[in-house]
N, CA, C and O of each residue as an XYZ file, in Angstrom:
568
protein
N      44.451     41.307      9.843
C      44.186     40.594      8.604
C      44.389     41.527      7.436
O      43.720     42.533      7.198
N      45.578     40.974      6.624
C      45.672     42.079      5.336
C      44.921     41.247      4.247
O      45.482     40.151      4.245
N      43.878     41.248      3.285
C      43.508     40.927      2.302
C      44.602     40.578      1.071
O      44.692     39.584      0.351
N      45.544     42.051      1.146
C      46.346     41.872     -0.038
C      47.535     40.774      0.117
O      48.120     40.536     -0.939
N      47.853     40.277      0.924
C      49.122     38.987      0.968
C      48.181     38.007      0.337
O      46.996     37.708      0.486
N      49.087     37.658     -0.359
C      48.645     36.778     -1.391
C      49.602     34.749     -1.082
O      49.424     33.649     -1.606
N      50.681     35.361      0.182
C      50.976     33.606      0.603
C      49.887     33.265      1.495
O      49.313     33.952      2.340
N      49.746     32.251      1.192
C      48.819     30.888      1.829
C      49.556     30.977      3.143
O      50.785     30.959      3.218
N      48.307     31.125      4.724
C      48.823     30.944      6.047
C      47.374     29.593      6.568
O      46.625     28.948      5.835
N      47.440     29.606      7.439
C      46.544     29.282      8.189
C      46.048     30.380      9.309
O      46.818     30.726     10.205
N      44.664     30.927      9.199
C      43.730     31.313      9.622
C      42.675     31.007      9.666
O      42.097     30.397      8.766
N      42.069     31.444     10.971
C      40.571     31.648     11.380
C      40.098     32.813     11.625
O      40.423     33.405     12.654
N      39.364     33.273     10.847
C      38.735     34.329     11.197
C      36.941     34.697     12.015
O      35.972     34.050     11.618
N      36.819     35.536     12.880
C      35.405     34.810     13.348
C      34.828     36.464     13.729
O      35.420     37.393     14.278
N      33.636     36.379     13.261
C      33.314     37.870     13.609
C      32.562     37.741     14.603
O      31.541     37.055     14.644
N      33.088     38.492     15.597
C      32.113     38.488     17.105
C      30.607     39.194     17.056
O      30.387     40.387     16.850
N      29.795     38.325     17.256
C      28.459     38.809     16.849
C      27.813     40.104     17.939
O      27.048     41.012     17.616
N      28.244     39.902     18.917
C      28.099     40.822     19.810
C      28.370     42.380     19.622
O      27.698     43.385     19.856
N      29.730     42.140     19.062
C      30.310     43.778     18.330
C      30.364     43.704     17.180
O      30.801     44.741     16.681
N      30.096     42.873     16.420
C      29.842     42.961     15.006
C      31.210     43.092     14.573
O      31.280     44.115     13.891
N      32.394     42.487     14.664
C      34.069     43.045     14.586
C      34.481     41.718     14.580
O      34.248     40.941     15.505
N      35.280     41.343     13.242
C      36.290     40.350     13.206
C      37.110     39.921     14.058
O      36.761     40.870     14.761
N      37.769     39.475     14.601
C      38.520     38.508     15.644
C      39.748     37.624     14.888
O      39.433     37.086     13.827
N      40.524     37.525     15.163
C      41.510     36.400     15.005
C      41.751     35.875     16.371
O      42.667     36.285     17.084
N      40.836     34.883     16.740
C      41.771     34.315     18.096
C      42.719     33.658     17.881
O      43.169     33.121     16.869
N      43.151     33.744     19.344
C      44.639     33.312     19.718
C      44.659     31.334     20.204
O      44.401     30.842     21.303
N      44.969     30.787     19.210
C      45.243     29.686     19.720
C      46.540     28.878     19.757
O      47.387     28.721     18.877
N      46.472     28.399     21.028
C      48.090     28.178     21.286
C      48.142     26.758     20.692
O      47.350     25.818     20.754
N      49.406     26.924     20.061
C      50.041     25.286     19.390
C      50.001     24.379     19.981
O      49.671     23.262     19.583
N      50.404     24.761     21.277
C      50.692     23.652     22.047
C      49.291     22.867     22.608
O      49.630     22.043     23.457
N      48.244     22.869     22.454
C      46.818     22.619     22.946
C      45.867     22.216     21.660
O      44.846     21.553     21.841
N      46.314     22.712     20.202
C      45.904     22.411     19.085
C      46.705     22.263     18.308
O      47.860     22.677     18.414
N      46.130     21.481     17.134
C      46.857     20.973     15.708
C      46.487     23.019     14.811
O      45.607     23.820     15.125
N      47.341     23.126     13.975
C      47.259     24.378     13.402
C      46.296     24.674     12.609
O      46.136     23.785     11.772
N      45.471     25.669     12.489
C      44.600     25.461     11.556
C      44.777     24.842     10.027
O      45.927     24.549      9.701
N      43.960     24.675      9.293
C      44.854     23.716      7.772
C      44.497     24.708      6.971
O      43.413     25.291      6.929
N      45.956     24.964      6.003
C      46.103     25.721      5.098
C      46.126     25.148      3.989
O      47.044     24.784      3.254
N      44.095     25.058      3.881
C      44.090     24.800      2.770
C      42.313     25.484      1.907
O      41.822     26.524      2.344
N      41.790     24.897      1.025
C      41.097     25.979      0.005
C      40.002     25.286     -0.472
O      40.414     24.411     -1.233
N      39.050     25.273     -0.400
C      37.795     24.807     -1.315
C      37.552     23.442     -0.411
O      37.022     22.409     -0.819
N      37.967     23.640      0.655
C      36.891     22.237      1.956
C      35.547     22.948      1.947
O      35.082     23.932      1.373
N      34.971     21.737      3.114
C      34.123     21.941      3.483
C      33.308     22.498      4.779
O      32.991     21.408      5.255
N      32.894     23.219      5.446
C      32.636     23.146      7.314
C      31.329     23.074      7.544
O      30.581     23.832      6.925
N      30.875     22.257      8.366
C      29.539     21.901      8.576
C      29.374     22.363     10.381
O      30.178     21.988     11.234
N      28.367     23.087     10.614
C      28.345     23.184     12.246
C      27.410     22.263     12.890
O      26.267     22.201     12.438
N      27.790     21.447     14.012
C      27.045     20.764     14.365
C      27.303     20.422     15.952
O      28.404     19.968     16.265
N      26.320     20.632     16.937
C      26.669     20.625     18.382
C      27.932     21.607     18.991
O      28.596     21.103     19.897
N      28.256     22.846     18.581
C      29.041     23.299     19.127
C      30.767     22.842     18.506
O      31.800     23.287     19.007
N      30.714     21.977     17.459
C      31.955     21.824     16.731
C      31.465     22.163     15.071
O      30.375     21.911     14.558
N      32.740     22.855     14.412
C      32.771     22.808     12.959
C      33.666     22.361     12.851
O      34.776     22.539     13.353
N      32.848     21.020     11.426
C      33.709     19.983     11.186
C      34.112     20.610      9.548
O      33.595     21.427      8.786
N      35.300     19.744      9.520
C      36.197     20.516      8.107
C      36.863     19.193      7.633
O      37.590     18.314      8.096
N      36.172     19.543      6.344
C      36.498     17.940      6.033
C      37.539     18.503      4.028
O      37.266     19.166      3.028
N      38.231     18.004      4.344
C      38.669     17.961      2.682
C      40.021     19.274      2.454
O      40.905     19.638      3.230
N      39.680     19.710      1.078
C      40.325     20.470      0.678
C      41.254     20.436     -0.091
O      41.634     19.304     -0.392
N      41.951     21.558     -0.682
C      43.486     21.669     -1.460
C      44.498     22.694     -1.126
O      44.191     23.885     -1.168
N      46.036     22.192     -0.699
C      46.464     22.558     -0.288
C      47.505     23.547     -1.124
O      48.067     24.577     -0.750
N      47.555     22.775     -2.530
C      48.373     24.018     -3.427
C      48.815     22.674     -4.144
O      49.086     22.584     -5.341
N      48.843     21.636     -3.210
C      49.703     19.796     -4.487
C      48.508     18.765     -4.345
O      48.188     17.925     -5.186
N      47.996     18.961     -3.288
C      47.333     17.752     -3.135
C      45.858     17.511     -3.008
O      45.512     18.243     -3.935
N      44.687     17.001     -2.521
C      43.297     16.893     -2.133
C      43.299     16.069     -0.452
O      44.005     15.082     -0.244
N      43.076     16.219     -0.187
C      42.737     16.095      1.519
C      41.506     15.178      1.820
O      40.392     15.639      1.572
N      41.604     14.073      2.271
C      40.640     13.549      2.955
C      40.445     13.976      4.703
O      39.623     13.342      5.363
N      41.230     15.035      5.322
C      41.134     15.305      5.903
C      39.899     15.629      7.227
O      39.094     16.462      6.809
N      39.703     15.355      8.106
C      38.791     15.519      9.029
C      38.745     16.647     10.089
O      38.487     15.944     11.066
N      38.809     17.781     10.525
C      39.031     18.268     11.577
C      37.992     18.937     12.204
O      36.983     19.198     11.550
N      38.112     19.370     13.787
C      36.773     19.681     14.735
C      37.601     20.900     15.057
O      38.816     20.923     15.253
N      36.569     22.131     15.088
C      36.747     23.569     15.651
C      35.694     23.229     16.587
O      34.514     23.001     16.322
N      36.344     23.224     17.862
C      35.542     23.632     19.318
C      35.564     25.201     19.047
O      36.563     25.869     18.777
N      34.032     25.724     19.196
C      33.959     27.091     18.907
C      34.141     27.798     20.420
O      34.690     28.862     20.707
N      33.439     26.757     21.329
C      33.418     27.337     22.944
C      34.985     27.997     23.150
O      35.398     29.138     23.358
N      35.719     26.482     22.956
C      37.444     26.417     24.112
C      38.252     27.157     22.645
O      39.477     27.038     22.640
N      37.621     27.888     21.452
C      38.391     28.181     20.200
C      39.402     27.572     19.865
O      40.338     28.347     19.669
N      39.689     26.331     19.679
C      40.857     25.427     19.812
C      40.179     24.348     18.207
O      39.074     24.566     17.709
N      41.033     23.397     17.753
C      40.884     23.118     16.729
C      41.260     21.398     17.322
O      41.937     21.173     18.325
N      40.830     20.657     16.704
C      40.938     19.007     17.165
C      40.927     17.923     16.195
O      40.107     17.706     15.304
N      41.671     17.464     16.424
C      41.963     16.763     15.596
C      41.535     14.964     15.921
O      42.310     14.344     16.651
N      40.649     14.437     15.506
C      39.500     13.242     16.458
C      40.414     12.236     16.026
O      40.894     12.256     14.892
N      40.688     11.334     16.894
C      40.928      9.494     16.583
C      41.004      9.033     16.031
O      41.050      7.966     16.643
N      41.155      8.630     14.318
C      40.915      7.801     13.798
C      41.178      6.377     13.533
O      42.267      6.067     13.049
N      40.135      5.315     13.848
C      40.287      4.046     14.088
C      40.127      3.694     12.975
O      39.516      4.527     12.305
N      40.502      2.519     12.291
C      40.273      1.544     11.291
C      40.396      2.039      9.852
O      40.877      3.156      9.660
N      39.984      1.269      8.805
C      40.403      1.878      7.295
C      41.862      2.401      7.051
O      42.800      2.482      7.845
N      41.780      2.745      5.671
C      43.290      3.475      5.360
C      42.740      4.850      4.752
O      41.931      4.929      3.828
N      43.210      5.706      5.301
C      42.764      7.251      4.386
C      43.532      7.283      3.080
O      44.582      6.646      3.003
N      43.003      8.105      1.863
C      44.027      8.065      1.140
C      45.294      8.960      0.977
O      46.329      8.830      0.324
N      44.716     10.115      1.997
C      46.695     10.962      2.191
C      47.139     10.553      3.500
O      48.157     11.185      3.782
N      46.797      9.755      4.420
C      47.052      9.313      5.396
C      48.559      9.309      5.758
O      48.952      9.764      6.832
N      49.520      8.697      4.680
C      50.670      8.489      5.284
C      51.354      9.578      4.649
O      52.538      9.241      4.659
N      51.240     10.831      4.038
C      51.540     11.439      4.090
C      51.183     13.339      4.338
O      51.567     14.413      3.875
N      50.335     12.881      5.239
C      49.326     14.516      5.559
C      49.467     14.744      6.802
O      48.746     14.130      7.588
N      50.228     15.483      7.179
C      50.446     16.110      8.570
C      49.439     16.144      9.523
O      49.590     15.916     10.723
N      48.320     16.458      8.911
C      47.181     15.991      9.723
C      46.675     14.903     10.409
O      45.894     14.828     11.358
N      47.385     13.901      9.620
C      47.201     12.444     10.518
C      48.297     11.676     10.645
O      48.230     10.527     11.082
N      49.652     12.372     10.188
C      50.750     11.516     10.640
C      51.206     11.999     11.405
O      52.220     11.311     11.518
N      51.290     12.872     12.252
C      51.517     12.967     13.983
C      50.301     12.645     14.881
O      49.130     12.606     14.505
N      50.864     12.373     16.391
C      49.728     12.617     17.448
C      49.190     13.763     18.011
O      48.412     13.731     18.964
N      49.635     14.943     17.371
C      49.609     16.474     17.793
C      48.148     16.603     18.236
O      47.448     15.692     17.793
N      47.672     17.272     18.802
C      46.259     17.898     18.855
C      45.189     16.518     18.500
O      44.001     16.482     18.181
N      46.108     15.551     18.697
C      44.755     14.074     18.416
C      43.816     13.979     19.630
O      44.469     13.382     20.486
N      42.549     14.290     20.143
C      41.428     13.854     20.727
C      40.794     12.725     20.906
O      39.687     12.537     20.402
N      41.600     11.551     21.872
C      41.247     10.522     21.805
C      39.585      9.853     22.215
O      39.074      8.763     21.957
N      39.018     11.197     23.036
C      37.783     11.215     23.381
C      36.057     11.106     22.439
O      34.916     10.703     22.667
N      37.010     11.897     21.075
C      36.426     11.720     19.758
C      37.083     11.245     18.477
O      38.095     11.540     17.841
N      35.819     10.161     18.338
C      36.211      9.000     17.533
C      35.775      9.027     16.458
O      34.703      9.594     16.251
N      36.727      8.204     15.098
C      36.137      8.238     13.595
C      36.626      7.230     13.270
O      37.824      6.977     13.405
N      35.343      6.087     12.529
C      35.961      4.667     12.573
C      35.664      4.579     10.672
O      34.766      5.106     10.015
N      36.512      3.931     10.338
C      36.008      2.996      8.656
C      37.172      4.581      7.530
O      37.897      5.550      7.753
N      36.717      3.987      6.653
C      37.418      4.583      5.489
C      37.114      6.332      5.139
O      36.013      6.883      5.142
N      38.212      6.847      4.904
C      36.985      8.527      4.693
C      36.874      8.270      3.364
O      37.176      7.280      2.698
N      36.165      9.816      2.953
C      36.382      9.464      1.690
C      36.826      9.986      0.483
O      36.421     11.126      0.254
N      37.511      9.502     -0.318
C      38.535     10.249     -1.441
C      38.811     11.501     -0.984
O      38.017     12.180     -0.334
N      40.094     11.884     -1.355
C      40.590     13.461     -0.457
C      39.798     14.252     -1.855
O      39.577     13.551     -2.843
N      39.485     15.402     -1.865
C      38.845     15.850     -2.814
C      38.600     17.987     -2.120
O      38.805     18.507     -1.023
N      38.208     18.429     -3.174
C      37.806     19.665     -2.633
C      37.067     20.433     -3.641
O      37.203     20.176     -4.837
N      36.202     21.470     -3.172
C      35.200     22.184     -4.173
C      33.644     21.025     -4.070
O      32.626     21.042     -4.761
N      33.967     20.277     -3.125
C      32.664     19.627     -2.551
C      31.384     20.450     -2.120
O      31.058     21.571     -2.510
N      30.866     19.789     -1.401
C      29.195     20.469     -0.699
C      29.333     19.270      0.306
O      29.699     18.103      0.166
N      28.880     20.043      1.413
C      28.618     19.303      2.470
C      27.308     20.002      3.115
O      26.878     21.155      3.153
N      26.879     18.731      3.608
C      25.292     19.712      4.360
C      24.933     18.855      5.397
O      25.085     17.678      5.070
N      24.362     19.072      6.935
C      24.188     18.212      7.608
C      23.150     17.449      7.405
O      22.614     17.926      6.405
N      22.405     16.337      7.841
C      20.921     15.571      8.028
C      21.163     15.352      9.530
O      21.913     14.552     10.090
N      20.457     16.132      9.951
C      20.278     15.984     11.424
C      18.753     15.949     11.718
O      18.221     16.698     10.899
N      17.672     15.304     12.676
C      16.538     15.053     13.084
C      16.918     15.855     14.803
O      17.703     15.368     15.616
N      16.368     16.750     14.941
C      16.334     17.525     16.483
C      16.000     16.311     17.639
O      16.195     16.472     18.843
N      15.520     15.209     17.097
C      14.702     14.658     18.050
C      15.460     13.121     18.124
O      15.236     12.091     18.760
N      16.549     13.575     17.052
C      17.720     12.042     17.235
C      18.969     12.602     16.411
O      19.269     12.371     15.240
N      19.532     13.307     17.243
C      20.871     13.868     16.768
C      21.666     12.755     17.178
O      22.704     13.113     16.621
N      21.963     11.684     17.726
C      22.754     10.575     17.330
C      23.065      9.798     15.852
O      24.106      9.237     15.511
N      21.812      9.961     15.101
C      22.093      9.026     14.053
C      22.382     10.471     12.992
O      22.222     10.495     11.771
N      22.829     11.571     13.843
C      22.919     12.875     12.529
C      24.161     12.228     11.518
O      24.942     11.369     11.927
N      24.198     12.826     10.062
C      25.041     12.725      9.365
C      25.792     13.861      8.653
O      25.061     14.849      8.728
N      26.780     14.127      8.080
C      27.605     15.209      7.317
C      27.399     14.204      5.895
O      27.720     13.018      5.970
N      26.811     14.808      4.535
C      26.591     14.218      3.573
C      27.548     15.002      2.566
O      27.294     16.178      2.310
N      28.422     14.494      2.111
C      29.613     14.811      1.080
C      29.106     14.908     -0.077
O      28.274     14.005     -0.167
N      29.155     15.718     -1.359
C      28.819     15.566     -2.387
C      29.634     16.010     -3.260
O      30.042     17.116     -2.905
N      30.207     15.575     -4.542
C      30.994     15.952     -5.111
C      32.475     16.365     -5.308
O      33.370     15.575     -5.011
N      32.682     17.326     -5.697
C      34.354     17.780     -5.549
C      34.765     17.521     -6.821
O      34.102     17.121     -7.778
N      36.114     17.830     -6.726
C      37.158     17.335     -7.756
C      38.023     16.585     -6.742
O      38.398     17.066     -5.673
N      38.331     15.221     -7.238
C      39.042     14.197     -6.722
C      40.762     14.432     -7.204
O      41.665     14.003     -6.486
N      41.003     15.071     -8.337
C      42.172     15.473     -8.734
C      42.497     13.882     -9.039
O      41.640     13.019     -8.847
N      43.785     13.586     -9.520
C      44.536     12.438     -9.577
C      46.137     12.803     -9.603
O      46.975     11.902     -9.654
């Protein structure tokens, strides 16, 4: 990891808590969608996935959704059923089937692509089914 490159890639960086030492794992394309190269989302951890919702990519705002399995270090990209997103038909993220996880599902409208949000979970320990990711803010851009 050089600090000083200043082009936009896609990375993950993860510091191994064990040795206290940064990491770039290795994840193969072919098993995941690429990480998203993009700036001011959001990631919320919840059950062993961080979810990443939003962002800006350098043109646009992202309604984007994506799951980091931290276990299998792989990145996922969940189902989405029903509604229309609003970069949908044109965001790489959801106009291929690449890295789509049909096992995990996301139903109804997201919302406005946006970035420089807050996200925070509401989760109850004692009913993590009805947990939620609560969006707040952003710049919606136009």
């Amino acid at each position: 990891f050089d600090p000083t490159v200043t082009k936009t890639r896609s990375v993950l960086l993860v510091p191994k808590m064990e040795t206290m030492r940064w990491a770039e794992p290795s994840i193969s394309p072919r098993d995941s969608p690429p990480a998203p190269t993009i700036k001011n989302h959001s990631v919320t951890h919840f059950n062993g996935y961080l979810y990443c919702f939003g962002g800006y990519d350098g043109s646009k705002n992202h309604d984007t959704l994506l799951l980091y399995n931290i276990q299998d270090e792989r990145w996922i990209r969940p189902h989405h059923v029903g509604g229309v997103g609003n970069n949908h038909p044109h965001d790489i993220y959801h106009s291929s089937s690449h890295g789509v996880d049909t096992s995990i599902m996301v139903t109804g409208n997201p919302p406005p692509g946006r970035n420089g949000h807050s996200a925070t979970l509401a989760a109850d320990p004692d009913d993590e089914e009805n947990a939620r990711i609560i969006i707040i803010g952003g710049w919606l851009g136009t």
